[in-house]
Backbone bond lengths (Angstrom), bond angles and torsions (degrees), N, CA, C in turn:
res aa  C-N    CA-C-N  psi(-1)  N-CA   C-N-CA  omega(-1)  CA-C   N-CA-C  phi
1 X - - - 1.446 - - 1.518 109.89 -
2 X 1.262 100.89 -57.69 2.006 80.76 165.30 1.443 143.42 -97.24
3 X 1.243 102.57 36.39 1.344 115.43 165.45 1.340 98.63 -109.01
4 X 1.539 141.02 24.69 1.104 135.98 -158.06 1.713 111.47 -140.44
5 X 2.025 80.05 -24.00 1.920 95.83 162.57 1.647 117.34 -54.14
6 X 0.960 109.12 140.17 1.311 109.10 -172.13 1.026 148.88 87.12
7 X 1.730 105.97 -34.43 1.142 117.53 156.20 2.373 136.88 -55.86
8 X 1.102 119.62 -178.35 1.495 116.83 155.03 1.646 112.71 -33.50
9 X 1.406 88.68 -63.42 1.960 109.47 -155.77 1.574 96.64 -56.30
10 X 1.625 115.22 -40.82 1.789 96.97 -155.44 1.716 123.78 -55.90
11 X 0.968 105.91 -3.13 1.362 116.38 -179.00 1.744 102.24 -50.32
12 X 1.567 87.19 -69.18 1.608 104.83 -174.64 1.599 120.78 -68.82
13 X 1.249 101.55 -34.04 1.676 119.09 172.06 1.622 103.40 -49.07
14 X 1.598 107.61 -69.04 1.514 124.53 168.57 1.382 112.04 -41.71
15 X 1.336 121.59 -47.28 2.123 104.41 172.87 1.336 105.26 -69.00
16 X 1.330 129.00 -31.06 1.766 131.33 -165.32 1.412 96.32 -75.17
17 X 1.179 142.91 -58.09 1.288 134.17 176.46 1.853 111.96 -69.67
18 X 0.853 140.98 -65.72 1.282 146.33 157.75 2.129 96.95 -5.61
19 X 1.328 95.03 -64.97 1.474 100.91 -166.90 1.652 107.93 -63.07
20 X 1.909 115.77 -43.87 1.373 99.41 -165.92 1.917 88.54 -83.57
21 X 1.063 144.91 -15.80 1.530 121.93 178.85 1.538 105.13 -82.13
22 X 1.250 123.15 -13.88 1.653 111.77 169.78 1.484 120.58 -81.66
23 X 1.253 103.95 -28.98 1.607 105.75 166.01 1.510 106.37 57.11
24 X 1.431 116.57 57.86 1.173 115.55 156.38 1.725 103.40 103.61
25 X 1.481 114.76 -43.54 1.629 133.46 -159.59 1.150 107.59 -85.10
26 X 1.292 128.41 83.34 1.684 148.69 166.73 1.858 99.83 -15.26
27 X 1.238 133.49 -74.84 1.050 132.50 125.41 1.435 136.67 34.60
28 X 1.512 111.58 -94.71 1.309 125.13 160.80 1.423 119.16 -54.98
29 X 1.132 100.66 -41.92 1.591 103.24 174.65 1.259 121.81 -68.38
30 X 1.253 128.13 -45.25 1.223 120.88 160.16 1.906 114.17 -37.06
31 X 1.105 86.01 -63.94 1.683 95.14 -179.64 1.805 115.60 -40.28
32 X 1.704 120.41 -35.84 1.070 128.29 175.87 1.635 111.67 -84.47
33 X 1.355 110.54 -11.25 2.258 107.19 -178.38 1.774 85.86 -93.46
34 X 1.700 126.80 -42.15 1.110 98.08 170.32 1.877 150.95 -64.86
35 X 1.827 93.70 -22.63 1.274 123.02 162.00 1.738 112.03 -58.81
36 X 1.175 131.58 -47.03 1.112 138.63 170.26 1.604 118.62 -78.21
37 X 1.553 119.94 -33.42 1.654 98.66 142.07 1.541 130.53 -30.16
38 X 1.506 105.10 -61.25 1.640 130.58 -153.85 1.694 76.15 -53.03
39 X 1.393 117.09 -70.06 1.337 126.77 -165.78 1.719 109.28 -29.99
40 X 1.339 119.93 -68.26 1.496 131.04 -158.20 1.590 95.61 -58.52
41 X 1.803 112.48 -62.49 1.314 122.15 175.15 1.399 129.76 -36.40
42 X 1.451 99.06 -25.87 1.402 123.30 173.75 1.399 115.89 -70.53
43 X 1.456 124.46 -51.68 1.094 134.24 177.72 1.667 131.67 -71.66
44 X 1.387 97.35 -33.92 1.428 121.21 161.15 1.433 133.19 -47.98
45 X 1.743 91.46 -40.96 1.352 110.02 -159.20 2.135 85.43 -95.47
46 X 0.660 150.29 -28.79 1.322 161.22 -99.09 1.634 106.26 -107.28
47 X 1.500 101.36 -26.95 1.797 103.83 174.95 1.221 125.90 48.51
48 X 1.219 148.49 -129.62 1.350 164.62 135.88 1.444 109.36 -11.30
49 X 1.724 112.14 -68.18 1.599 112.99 170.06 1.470 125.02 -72.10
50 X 1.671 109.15 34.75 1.478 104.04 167.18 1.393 120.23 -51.50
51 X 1.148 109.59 -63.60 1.538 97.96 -166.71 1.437 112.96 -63.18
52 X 1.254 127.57 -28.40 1.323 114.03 -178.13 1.680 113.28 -60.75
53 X 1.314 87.72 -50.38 2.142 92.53 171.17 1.276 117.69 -44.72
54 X 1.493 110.97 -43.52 1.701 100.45 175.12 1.179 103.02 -64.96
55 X 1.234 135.92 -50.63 1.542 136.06 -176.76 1.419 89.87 -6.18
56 X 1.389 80.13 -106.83 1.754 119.51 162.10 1.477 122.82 5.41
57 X 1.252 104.62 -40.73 1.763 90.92 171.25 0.853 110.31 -133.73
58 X 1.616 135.31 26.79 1.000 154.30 152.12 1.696 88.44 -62.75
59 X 1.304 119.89 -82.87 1.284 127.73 171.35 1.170 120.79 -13.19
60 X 1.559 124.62 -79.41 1.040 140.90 147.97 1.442 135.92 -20.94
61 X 1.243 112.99 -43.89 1.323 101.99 158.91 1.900 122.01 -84.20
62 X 1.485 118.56 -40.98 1.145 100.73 -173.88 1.548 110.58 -73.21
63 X 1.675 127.56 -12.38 1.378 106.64 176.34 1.844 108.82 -65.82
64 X 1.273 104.37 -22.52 2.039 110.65 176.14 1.513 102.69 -57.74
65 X 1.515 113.59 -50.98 1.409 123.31 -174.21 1.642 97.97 -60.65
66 X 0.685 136.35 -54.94 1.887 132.96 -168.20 1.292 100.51 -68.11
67 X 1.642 132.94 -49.03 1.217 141.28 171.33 1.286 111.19 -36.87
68 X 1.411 132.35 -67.32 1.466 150.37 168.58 1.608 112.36 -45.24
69 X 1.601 115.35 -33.86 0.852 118.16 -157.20 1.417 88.77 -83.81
70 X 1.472 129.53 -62.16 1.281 141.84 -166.45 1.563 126.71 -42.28
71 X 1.494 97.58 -43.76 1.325 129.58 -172.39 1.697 115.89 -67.12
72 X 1.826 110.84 -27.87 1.309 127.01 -179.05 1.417 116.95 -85.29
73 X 1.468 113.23 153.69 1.437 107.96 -172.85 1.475 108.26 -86.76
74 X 1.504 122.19 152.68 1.556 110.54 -132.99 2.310 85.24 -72.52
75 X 1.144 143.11 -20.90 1.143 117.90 -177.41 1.352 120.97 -79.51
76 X 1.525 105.87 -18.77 1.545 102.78 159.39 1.770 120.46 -71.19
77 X 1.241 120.36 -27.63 1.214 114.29 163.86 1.413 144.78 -63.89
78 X 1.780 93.34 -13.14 1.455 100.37 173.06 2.104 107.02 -84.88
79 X 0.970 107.77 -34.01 1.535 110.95 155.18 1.345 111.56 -46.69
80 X 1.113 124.63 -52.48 1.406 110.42 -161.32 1.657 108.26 -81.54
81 X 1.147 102.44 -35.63 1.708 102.68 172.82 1.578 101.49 -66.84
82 X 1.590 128.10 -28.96 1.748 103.89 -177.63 1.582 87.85 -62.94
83 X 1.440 115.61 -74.04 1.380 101.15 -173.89 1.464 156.64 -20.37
84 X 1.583 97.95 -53.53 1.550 96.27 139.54 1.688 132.40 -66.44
85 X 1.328 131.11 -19.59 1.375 115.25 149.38 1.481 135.01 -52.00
86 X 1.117 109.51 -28.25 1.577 125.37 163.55 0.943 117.99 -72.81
87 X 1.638 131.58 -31.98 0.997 114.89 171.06 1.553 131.67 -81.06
88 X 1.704 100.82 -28.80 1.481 126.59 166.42 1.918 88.64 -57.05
89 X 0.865 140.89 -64.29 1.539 138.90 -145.77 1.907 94.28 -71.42
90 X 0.954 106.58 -47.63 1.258 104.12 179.62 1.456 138.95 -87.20
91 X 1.753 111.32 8.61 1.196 144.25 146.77 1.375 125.07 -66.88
92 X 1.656 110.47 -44.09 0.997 119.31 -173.63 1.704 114.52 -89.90
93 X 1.100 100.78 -22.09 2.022 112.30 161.25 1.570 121.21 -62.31
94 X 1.658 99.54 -38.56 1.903 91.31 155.74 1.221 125.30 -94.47
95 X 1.102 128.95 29.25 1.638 128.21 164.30 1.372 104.87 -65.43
96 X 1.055 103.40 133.34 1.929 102.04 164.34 1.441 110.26 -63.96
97 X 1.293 115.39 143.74 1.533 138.57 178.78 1.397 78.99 -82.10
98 X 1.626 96.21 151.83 1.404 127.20 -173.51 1.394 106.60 -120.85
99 X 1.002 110.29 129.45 1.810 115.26 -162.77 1.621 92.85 -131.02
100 X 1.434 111.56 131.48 1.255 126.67 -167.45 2.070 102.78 -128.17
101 X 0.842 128.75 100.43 1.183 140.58 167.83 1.738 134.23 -104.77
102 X 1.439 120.29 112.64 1.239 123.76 -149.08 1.924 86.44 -118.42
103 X 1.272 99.35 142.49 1.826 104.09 167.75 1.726 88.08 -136.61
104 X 0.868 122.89 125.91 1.779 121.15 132.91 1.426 107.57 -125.95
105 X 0.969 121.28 65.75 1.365 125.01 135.55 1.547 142.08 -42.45
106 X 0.779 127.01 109.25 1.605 129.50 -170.23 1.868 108.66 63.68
107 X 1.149 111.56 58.59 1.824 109.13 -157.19 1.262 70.44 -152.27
108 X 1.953 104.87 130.75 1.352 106.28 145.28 1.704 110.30 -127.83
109 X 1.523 106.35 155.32 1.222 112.00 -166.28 2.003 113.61 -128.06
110 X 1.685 100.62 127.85 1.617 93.00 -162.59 1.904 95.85 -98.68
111 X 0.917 130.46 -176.73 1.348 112.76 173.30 1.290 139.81 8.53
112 X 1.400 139.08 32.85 0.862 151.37 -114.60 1.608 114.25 -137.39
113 X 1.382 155.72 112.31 1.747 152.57 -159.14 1.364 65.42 -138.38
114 X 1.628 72.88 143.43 1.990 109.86 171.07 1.713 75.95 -136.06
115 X 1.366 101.48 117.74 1.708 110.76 159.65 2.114 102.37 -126.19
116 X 1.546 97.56 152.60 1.052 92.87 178.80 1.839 109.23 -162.55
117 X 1.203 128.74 -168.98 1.265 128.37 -155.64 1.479 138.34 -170.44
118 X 0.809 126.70 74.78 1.580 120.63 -149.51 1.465 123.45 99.86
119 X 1.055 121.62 -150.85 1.635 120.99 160.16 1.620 127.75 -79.62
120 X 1.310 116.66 103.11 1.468 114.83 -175.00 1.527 113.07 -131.02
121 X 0.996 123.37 132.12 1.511 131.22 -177.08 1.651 110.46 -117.70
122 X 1.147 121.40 100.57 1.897 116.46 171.46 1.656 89.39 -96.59
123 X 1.273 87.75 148.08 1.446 121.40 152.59 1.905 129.94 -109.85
124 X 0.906 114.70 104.99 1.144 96.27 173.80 1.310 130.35 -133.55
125 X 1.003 137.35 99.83 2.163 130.06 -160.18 0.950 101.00 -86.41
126 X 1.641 136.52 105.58 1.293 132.05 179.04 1.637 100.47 -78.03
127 X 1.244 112.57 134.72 1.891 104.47 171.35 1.969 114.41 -68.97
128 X 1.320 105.09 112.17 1.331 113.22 155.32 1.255 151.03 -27.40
């Protein structure tokens, strides 16, 4: 869920959680789309201490998720975990695809490892 702030999806992510912590209570739920504001705003705002903020409610949210989880009688909990799979499944469908593109063209290389990791782009114009 918060790797999902910010993105397309959180819209829908944000009613799917909102809905299974309100549990029915118009109410509560409100209380959980504003809790999940605080969250995004949180992350947004976060600058420099990004990663620690995700930490942070990374934390924060899954100790809520175990809380919720604990508290339900175990056949309502198997609902709530499909639900959160759907929501995990449909978080993970708006991630941007990662497109990895290599040229060495006219480049020669003597001893030489190209290692890499994540998203990386070189440029390099060798002169002709």
């Amino acid at each position: 869920m918060v790797q999902a702030a910010g993105t397309d999806a959180w819209n829908g992510i944000r009613d799917g959680f909102a809905r299974l912590f309100g549990r029915g209570e118009p109410g509560r739920e409100q209380a959980e789309l504003e809790r999940l504001d605080q969250t995004r705003s949180a992350l947004e705002a976060a600058g420099e201490g990004a990663q620690r903020v995700q930490i942070a409610q990374v934390a924060r949210w899954q100790t809520r998720l175990e809380t919720l989880l604990e508290e339900l009688p175990a056949a309502e909990q198997q609902l709530v975990v499909a639900e959160l799979q759907a929501l995990v499944a449909q978080a993970e469908a708006a991630r941007p695809v990662e497109t990895v593109h290599n040229d060495f063209s006219q480049a020669s290389f003597t001893n030489s490892q190209v290692l890499g990791s994540g998203t990386m782009t070189v440029t390099n114009n060798y002169d002709k």
